[in-house]
C-alpha positions in Angstrom: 152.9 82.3 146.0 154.2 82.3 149.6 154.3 85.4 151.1 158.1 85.7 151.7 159.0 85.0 147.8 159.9 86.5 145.0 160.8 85.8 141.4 163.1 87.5 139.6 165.4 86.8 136.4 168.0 84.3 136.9 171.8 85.9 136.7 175.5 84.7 136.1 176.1 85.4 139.7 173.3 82.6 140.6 174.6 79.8 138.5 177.2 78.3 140.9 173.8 78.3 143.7 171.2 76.9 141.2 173.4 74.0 140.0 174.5 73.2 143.8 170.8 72.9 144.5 170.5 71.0 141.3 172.6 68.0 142.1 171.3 67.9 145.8 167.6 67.1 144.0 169.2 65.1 141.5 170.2 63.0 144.4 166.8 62.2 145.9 165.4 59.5 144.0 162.2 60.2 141.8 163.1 64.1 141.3 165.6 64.5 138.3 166.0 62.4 135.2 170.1 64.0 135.7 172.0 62.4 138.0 174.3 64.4 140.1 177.8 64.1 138.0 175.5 64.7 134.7 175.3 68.3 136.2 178.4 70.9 135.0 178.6 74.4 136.3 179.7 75.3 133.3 176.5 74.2 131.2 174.2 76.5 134.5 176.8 79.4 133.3 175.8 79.0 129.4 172.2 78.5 129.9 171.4 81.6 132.0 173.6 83.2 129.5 172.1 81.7 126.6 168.1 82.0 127.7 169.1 86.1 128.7 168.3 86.8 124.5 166.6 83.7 123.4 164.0 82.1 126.2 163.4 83.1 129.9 165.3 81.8 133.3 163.5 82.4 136.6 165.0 82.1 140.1 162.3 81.9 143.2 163.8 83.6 146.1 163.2 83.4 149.7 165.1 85.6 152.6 168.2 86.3 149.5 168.5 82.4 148.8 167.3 80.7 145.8 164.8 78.4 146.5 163.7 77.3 143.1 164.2 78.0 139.7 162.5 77.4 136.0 163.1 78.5 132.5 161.4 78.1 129.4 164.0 77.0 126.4 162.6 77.5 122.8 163.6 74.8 120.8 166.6 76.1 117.8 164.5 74.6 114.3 162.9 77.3 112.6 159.6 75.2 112.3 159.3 74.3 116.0 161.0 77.8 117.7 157.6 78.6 118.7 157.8 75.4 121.2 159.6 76.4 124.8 160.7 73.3 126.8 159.8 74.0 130.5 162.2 72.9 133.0 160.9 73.8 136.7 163.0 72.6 139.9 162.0 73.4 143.5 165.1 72.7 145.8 165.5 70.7 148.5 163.0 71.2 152.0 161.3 73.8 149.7 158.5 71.9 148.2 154.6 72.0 148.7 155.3 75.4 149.6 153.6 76.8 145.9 157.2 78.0 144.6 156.6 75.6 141.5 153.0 76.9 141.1 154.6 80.7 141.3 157.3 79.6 138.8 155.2 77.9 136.5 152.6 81.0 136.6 155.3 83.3 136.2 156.7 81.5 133.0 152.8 81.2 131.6 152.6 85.1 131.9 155.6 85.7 130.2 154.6 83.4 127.2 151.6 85.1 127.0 153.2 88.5 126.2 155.8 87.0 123.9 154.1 86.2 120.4 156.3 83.9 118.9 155.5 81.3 122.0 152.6 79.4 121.1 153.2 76.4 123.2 155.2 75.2 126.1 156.1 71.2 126.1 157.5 69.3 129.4 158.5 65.8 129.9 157.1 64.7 133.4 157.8 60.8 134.7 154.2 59.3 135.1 155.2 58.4 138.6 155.6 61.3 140.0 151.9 62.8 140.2 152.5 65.8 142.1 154.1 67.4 139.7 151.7 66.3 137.2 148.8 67.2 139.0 150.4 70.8 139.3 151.3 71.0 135.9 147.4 70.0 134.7 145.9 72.7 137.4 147.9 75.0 135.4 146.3 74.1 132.3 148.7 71.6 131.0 147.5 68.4 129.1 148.6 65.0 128.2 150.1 64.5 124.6 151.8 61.5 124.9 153.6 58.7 126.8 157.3 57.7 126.3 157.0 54.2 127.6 160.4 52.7 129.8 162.0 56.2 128.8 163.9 56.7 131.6 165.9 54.0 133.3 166.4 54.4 137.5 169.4 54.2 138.8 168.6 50.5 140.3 167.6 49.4 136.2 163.7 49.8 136.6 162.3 51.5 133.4 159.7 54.8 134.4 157.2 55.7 131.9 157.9 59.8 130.8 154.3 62.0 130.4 155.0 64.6 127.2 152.4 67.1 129.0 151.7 70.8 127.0 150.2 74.4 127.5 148.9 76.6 124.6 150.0 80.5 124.5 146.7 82.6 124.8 148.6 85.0 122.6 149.6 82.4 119.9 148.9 82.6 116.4 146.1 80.5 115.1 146.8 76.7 113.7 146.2 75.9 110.4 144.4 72.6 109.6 144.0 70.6 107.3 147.8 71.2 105.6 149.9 68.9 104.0 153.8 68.7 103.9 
C-alpha cells in the first residue's frame, strides 16, 4: 500500500465524494459496466448504510480525500449468504498506485475473520487484464465466462470473467450431495 494511504470504513458523510468519483470513472471507457446517469446518490447513501450491519464498505484515503473505495456485498438467499460480491473502484489519476491491491487485501482479511464468508465472487470484463491480473495475484481464479455480457456504449458486446476467492476461515464443502 502506498505510504501516504489509509483504509478506513466507508461513512454516510463519504457517500456524496465516492459516487462523484464514481461517475467520473464511469465515464472513461473500459472502467465501469455503470454509466454515469445509472449512478444515484441516493443508492451510495443506502449502500454504506446497508453494508454498516450486513457486509463491509472500505474507503482508501490519501491526504483526507478518498482515493478509492471497495465493499464486499453478501448476497440476501439463505443458501448463497455465504457468497460477498466484490466491487473495488480506484478513482480517477489514482491507479497503478497499489490502492486496489490495498483494498482488495483489506477486504480478504476481513473475510477471513468473518465465518459465515466462504467465498468472494467478482464479475471482471475479459478486456480489461489489469484488473484481472491483480485480482489472480490475490488469489482469485476463473469460474466462468459470460460471453457478449456487456454491451459498450458504441454496441460492441465484451465478454464478463466470473473470477472467485475462497475464505481461509470457511467451513468445509460437502461433496458428493444431491438436491
Amino acid at each position: 500500500m502506498p505510504p501516504d494511504v489509509t483504509i478506513r470504513a466507508a461513512t454516510a458523510t463519504d457517500a456524496t465524494t465516492l459516487w462523484q468519483a464514481e461517475v467520473k470513472t464511469a465515464e472513461i471507457p473500459g472502467q465501469l459496466v455503470s454509466r454515469p446517469d445509472e449512478l444515484s446518490l441516493a443508492a451510495f447513501e443506502n449502500k454504506i448504510r446497508e453494508l454498516e450491519t450486513t457486509g463491509r464498505y472500505l474507503v482508501a484515503v490519501s491526504q483526507e480525500q478518498p482515493v478509492g473505495h471497495a465493499f464486499l456485498e453478501p448476497m440476501t438467499l439463505a443458501a448463497v449468504r455465504h457468497v460477498c460480491r466484490l466491487t473495488v473502484v480506484v478513482h480517477p489519476g489514482q491507479t497503478g498506485r497499489g490502492i486496489g491491491t490495498a483494498l482488495v487485501r483489506e477486504l480478504q482479511h476481513w473475510a477471513n475473520s468473518q465465518p459465515a464468508v466462504h467465498k468472494i465472487e467478482l464479475l471482471v470484463r475479459s478486456t480489461n487484464t489489469r484488473a484481472r491480473r491483480l485480482y489472480e495475484r490475490l488469489g482469485f481464479g476463473e469460474e466462468g465466462i459470460f460471453r457478449d455480457r456487456v454491451r459498450l456504449s458504441d454496441g460492441r458486446f465484451v465478454d464478463d470473467v466470473a473470477m472467485a476467492w475462497f475464505s481461509g476461515t470457511a467451513v468445509t464443502k460437502t461433496t458428493g450431495s444431491t438436491s
